[in-house]
N, C-alpha and C positions, 0 to 999 in steps of 0.2 A: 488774730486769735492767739491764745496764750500757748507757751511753748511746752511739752511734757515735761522739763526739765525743772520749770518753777512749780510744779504739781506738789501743793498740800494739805491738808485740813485746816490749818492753822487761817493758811491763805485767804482758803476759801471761805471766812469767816470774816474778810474783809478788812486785814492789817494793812490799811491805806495813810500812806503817810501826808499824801498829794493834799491843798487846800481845796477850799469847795472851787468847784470850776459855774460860773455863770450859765444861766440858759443859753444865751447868746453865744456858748461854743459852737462851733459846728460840730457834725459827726465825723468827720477824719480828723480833728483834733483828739475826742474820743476815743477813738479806735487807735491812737498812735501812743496813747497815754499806757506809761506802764501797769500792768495789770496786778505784780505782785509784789512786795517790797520788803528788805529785810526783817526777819525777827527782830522788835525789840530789845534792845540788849538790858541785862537787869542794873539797875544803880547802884555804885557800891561810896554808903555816909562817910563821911567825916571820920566818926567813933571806929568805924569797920578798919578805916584805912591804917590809922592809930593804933589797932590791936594787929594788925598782921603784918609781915612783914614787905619790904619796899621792894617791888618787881617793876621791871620792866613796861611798859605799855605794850609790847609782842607778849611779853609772858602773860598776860593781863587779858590780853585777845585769845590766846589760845588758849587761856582756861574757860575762857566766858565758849566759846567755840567748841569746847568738850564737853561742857553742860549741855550746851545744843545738841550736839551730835545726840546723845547719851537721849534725851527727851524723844528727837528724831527718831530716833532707832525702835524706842517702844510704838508712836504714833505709825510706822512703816510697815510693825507688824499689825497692826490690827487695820492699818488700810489695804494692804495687799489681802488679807484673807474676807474684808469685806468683798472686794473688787472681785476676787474670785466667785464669792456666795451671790454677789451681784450676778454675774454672769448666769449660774446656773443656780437656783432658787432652792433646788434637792439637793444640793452640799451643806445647808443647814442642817440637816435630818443626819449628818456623819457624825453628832456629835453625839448623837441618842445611841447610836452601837457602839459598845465597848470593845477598845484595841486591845484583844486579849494576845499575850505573848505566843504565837503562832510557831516561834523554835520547842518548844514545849510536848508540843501534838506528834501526835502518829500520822503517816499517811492516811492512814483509813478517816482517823476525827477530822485531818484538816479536809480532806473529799467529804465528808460529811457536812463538815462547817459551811464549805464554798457552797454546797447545792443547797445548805439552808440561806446563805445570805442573798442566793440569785435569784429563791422562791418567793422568800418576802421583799427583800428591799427593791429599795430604787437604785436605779444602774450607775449615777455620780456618786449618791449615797455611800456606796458600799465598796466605791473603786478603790482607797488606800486599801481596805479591808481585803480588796479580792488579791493586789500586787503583794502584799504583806505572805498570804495566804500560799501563791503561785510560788513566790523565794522561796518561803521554805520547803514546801512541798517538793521543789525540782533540787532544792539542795541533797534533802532524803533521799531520794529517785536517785539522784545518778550516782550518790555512793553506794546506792542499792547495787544498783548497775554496774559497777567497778567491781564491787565484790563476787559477785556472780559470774562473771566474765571472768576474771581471776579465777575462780574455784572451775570453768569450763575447761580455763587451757589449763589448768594441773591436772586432770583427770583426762585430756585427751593432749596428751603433748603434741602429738603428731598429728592432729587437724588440720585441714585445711581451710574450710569452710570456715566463712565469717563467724562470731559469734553471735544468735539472735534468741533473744527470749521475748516470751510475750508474757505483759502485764495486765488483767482486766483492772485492776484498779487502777494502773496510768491512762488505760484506753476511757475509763468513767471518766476521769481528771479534764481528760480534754475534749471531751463532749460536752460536761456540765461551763470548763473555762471557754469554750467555744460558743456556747449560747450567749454567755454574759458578753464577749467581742463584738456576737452579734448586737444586743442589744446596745450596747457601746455606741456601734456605730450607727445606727438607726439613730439615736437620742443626737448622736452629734450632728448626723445630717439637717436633724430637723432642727435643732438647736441653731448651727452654724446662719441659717438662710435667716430664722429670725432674731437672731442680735444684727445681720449686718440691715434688717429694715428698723427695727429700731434706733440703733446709731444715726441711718439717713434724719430719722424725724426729731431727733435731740439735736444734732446739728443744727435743724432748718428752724428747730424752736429758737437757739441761741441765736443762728441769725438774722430770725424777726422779733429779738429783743433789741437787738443791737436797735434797730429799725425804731424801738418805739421813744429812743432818744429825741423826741421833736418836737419844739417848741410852739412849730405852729398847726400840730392838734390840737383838737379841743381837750381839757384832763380829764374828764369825766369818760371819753371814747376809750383815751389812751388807758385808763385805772381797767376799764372791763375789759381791754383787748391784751393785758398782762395779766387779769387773774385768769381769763381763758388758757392764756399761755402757761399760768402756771397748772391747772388742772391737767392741760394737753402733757406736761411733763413727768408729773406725775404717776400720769398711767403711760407712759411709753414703752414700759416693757424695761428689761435687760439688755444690757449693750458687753461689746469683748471687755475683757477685762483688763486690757492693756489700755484700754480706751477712757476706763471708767473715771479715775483721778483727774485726768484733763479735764474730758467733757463736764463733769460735775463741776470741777473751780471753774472753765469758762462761763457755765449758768449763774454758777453761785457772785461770779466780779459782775456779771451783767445784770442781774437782778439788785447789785448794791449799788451800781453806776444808776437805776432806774431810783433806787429814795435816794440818792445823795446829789442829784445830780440836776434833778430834774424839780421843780418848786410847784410837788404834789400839798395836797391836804395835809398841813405838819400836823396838825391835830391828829386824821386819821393814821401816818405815818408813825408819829409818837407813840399813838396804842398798841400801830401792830408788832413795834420796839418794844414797847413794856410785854407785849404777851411772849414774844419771842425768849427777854432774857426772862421771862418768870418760867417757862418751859428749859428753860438752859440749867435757869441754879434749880428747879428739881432735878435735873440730871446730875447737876454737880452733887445736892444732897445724897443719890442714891449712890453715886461711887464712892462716896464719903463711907458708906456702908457695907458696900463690897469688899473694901481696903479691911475690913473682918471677917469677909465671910471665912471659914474654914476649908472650903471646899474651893479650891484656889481657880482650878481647871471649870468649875461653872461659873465662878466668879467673872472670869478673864473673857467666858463667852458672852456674857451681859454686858460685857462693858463693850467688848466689840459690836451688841447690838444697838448698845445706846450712842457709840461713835457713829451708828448708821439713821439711828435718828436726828442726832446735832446735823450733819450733812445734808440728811435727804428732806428730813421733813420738816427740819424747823428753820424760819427764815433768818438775815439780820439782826442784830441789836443795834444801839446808838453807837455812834462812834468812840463815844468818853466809856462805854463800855465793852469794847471789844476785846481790850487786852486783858481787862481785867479777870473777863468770866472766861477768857480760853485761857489765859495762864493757869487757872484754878483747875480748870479740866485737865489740863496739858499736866500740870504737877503729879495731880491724883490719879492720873494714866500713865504717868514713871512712876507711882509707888507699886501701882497694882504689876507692873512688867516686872521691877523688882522681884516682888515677891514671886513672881513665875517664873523668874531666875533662878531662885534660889529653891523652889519646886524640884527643878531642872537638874540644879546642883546634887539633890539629894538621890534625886533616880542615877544621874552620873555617877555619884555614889554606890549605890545599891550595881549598879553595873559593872563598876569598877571589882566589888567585890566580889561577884560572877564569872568577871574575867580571872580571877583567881582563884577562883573554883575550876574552872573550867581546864585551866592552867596546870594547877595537882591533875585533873584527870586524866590529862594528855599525857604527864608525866609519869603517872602510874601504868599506863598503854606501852609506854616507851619500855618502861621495864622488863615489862609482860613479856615484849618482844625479842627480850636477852635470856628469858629464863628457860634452860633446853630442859625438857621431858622427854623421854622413853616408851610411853606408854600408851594408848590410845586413852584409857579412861582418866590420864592424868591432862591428858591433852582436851576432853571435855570439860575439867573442871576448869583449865584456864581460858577457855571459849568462853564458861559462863561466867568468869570472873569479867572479860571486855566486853561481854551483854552488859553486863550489870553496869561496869564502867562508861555505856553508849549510851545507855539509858539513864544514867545520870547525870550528862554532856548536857542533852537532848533540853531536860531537865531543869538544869542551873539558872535558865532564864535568861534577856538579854544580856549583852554588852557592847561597848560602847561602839557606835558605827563606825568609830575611824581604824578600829584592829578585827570588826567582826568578820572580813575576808579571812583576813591574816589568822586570825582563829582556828575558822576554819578550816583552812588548808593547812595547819600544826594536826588538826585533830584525824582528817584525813589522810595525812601523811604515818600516824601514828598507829590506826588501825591499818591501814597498808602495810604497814613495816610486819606488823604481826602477823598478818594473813601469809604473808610472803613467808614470814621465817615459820610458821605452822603448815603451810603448806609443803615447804622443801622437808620435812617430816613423813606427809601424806603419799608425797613422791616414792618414797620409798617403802611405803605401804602400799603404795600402788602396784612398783613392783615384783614384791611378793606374793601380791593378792594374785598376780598375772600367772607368778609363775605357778602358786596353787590352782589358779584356773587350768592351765594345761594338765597338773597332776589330775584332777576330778573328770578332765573329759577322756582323757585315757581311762578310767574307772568308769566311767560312762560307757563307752567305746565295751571295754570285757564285759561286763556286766548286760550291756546287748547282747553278745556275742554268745555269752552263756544261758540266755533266758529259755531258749527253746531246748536247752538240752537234757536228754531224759537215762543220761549216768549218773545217777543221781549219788552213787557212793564218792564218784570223784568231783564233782561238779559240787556239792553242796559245801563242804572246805574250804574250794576258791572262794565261791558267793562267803561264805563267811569272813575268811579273810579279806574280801573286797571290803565289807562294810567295815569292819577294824580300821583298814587302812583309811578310809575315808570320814574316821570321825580322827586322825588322827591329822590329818592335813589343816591348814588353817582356812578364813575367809579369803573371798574370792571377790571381787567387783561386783557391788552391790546390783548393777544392773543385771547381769548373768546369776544371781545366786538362785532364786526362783524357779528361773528356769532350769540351770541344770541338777538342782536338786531335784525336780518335778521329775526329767526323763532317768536320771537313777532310780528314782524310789520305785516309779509306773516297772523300770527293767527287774529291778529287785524282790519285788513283789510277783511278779506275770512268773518267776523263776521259782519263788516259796508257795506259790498257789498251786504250782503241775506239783510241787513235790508232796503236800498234804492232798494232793488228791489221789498219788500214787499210793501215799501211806494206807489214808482210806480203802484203797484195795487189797492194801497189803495184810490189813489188819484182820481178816476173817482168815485168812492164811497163817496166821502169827497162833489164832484162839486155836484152829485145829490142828497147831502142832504143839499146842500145850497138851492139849487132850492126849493127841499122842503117848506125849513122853510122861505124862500124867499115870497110863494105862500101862506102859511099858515099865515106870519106876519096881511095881508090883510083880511084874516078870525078874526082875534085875533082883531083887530081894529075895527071890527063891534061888536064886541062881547058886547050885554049887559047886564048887572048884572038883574035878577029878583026881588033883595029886599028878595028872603028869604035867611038868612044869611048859613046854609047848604047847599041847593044847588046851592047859589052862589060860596062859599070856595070847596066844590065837583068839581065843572067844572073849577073854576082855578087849582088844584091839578091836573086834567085831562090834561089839556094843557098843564102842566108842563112835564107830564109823554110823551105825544104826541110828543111834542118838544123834548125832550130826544133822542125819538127812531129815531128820523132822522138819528142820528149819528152825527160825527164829519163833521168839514166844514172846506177846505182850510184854512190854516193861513192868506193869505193874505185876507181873508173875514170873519176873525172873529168879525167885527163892528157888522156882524150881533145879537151876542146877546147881543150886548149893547141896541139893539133897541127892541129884545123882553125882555128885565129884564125893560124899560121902559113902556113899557107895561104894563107890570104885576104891577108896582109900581104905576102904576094909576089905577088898578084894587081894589089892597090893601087900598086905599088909600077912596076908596070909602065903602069896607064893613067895619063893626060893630065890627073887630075885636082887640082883644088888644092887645097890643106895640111890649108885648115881643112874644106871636104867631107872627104878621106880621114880625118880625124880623129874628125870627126862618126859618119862610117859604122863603123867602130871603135869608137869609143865606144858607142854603141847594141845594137849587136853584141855586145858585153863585157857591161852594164849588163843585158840582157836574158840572158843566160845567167845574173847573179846571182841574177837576181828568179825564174828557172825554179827554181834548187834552195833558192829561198827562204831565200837568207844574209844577212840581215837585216843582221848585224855588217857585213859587207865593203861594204853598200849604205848603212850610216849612215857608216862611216869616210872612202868615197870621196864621200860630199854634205860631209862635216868639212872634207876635203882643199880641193874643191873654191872652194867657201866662205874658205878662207884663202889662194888663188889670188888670186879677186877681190880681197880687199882688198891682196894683195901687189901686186897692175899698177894698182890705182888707187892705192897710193901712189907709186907709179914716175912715172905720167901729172904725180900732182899736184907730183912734184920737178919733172919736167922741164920743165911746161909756167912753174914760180915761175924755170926757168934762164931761160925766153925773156924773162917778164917782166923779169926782172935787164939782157938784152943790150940791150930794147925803150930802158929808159929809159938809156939811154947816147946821147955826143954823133952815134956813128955809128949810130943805129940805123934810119936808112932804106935804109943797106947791109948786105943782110944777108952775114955773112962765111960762112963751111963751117961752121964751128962751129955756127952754129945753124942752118943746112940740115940739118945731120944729129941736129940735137935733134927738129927737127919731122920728122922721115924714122921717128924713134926713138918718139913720141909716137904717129903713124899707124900703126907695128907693134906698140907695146900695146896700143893701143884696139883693132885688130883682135882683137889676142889677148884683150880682157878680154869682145868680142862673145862667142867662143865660149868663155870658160867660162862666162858668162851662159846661152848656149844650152845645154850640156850641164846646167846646173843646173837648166835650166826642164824638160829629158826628164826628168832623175831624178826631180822632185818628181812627174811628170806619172807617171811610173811607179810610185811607192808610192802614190799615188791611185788606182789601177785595181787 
């Protein structure tokens, strides 16, 4: 039997160099006779030798030896991918789905893709398709994964616990990649059992050809017990594909050993020679035709299907014609590789300038990753600058297998580098946010504390200033923000809901002390003064205190004590009393009306007021009293002139005046203390 190592097409098409061998051989002469013999070498004229120049006999061989190789190399590829298609019959139908560039897709499209190519196709069909599919997917996945895991431990530095996330779309991934395994292996089982019985019966056919070398049959038995053999062949099925090359040239030298060998009907031999190469040079015409199609990649599939008709189905030619019609084949099967070479070359191309694409984007990441921001919303914009920049990675389309690892882990290293240096950023938003956390649960914490309480004069202040303070604190971790805004607001709220219900009660309280003072204004405007100065200032004091106890009055009717402090101001105005008394009593009078309706603003502005009074008349004092100094050290200053009589006249009526804002400053303070 012949050895896999002399396995070719070429071969198998019967390059026998050997002369005819007589009937008279026996069958171990046969069987010992070599089966394959070298290529042809091409002749090189006279004229050819004359026009090039003078080499070697080695150089001479090894050129003629490169031509070979070179012819070899296209006939190897289109016998291995028959061998394979041999095998399994559904890898013909791979050529019908298009290899679309699968670095391109989303997770979501390429899970989409896979559970469409599992639902229609066939399970060989669509296997580059599904590994093509599964790369890229698991390449996205796990830098998904990295990333995630990265942004886990900066947000919980002090973790313990592993990091686990769960993905429904990796968990679809491998349900729908898990079906297809399955069917995998189902197809291969049943596959596997039926190439190794097919193989058995291609063997046992070659070796009852061998068998039918015998001269002392009769030809006529021997002609019908080889075309049975060749129909038995025919339909044998698919055999391994490591098998295929062998087995086919052992049939194909035995079935040539049977015309050449053997002193059949030359006549009937001769036609099935003539039909053989008339089926050969229409192949050769149609590749003639190919070598134009445009379409390079269907091209290159017909040819490989026509290399499986020369082989399989069509037999021998004459010996004077063997070389001639397979060198014509063999030629026009190096033009068409050619040109699929240079196919090859231009997508290398197109690749190549991907990888340079690809390349700027790495490098613009690399940048990204030095350029320091401040801000969080500056730190959004450069996240969606390296979106934009992944997504155009993503994008770019292949390049070339031998740097697509190496690619990759530039571009992965790249968006690491940045997550990392945006993250050590985050870190420190983190801890701010933490320590804002702590600020808001203690404001949490009062604001419980205070919700039940029903002083509402002191109580309402804090709550007010509780929420000042709390819109002035910053963000807090995202996870917590919800919730502890939720238990302030529920505290905050439960505290201003008792206080408008208390108001509610207080308000029919408020109408009937307007009524009151409404009713009493009317008494107070007949009221008149008797001329003795006590028990005139007595019964205003009285009025005052009368007025008082009405209580508070609606806001929307506090006019009303503008018109009783009018009142009173024409009361004053009429007794005997002096400036800074009237003043005083007025004062008090006003001050205590603020602190009733509890106007905290109008009762801090007028202590503000007050307060830059004092210091306005002490700086007055401190001019005038620096004039007297000035007149003192003068030659006349043991006479004092007008001029500074009326400094010191000026000096005794501010210090008076700066007595009573002293004195109203001391009521007011003495008033927000009670």
């Amino acid at each position: 039997m012949l050895e896999e190592k002399n396995d070719n097409l070429q071969e198998a098409d019967g390059n026998l160099t050997t002369d005819s061998i007589e009937s008279t051989q026996d069958d171990s002469t046969i069987a010992e006779m070599p089966s394959i013999t070298e290529t042809s070498k091409p002749e090189i004229t006279e004229a050819e030798a004359n026009d090039t120049p003078v080499s070697t006999e080695e150089e001479a061989t090894e050129t003629v030896a490169a031509i070979e190789n070179q012819n070899q190399k296209a006939l190897n590829s289109i016998d291995d991918s028959n061998a394979e298609e041999s095998e399994d019959e559904t890898l013909k139908e791979r050529h019908e789905i298009p290899m679309q560039d699968y670095d391109t897709l989303s997770m979501e499209a390429l899970v989409d893709e896979l559970d469409a190519l599992i639902s229609t196709g066939k399970v060989m069909s669509i296997k580059e398709h599904v590994e093509e599919i599964k790369k890229a997917f698991l390449a996205k996945y796990n830098h998904f994964i990295e990333e995630k895991k990265e942004e886990y431990h900066t947000e919980n530095p002090d973790a313990t616990e592993d990091f686990q996330y769960h993905s429904p779309l990796k968990t679809k991934f491998d349900q729908v990649y898990s079906l297809f395994r399955d069917n995998r292996n189902t197809h291969f089982k049943s596959l596997q059992t039926n190439l190794k019985t097919n193989l058995e019966n291609r063997l046992a056919i070659v070796e009852e050809l061998k068998e039918l070398i015998n001269p002392q049959e009769n030809i006529k038995d021997t002609l019908k017990h080889f075309n049975d053999l060749r129909e038995r062949w025919k339909n044998a099925g698919p055999i391994p594909k490591d098998k295929y090359n062998h087995v086919w040239n052992n049939y194909h030298f035995h079935v040539e050993n049977f015309y050449d060998y053997l002193h059949l009907d030359r006549e009937a031999r001769d036609l099935d020679f003539k039909h053989n190469l008339e089926q050969k040079q229409k192949i050769v015409s149609r590749v003639e035709e190919l070598i134009n199609e445009a379409d390079v990649n269907k091209a290159f599939r017909e040819l490989q299907d026509l290399h499986r008709i020369w082989k399989e189905d069509i037999g021998p030619v004459s010996r004077e014609n063997r070389d001639i019609i397979w060198n014509q084949f063999s030629d026009l099967t190096k033009q068409m590789h050619d040109k699929r070479e240079v196919l090859f070359e231009k997508l290398r191309g197109t690749e190549l300038e991907n990888l340079e694409k690809k390349k700027a984007i790495i490098a613009d990441i690399e940048v990204l990753a030095t350029v320091k921001v401040n801000a969080h919303s500056q730190w959004l914009q450069q996240i969606e600058k390296v979106e934009a920049l992944r997504t155009a990675f993503f994008s770019a389309g292949k390049v070339p297998s031998d740097v697509n690892e190496e690619t990759w882990a530039a571009f992965k290293t790249a968006v690491r580098n940045f997550n990392s240096f945006k993250n050590s950023f985050y870190k420190e938003i983190k801890k701010e946010q933490n320590e804002n956390l702590a600020k808001k649960n203690a404001l949490v914490a009062k604001a419980q504390e205070l919700q039940e309480s029903t002083d509402f004069a002191v109580t309402t202040p804090i709550m007010k200033r509780i929420q000042d303070e709390w819109k002035q604190i910053g963000h807090v971790p995202r996870k917590y923000s919800d919730k502890i805004w939720k238990e302030f607001k529920e505290a905050c709220n439960h505290y201003f809901d008792k206080l408008k219900e208390h108001k509610d009660e207080d308000s029919a309280e408020e109408i009937a002390a307007f009524d009151n003072k409404k009713l009493y204004l009317d008494t107070l405007r007949a009221y008149q003064l008797t001329g003795d100065h006590k028990t005139d200032l007595d019964a205003i004091k009285l009025h005052i205190e009368t007025w008082k106890n009405f209580g508070k009055v609606p806001f929307p009717r506090r006019h009303i004590e503008g018109k009783f402090n009018k009142i009173l101001d024409a009361l004053f105005d009429k007794l005997s009393l002096s400036k800074k008394d009237t003043d005083m009593i007025r004062f008090a009078n006003r001050m205590d009306s603020l602190s009733e309706n509890n106007d905290s603003r109008k009762l801090e502005n007028e202590k503000i007021f007050i307060m830059r009074k004092i210091e306005e008349v002490r700086n007055e004092i401190n001019q005038l009293e620096n004039n007297i100094q000035f007149f003192t050290n003068t030659r006349n200053a043991k006479k004092e002139n007008s001029i500074v009589l009326e400094v010191r006249k000026n000096i005794a009526i501010h210090k008076e005046s700066l007595d009573t804002w002293k004195e109203k400053l001391k009521q007011l303070r003495n008033l927000k203390q009670e």
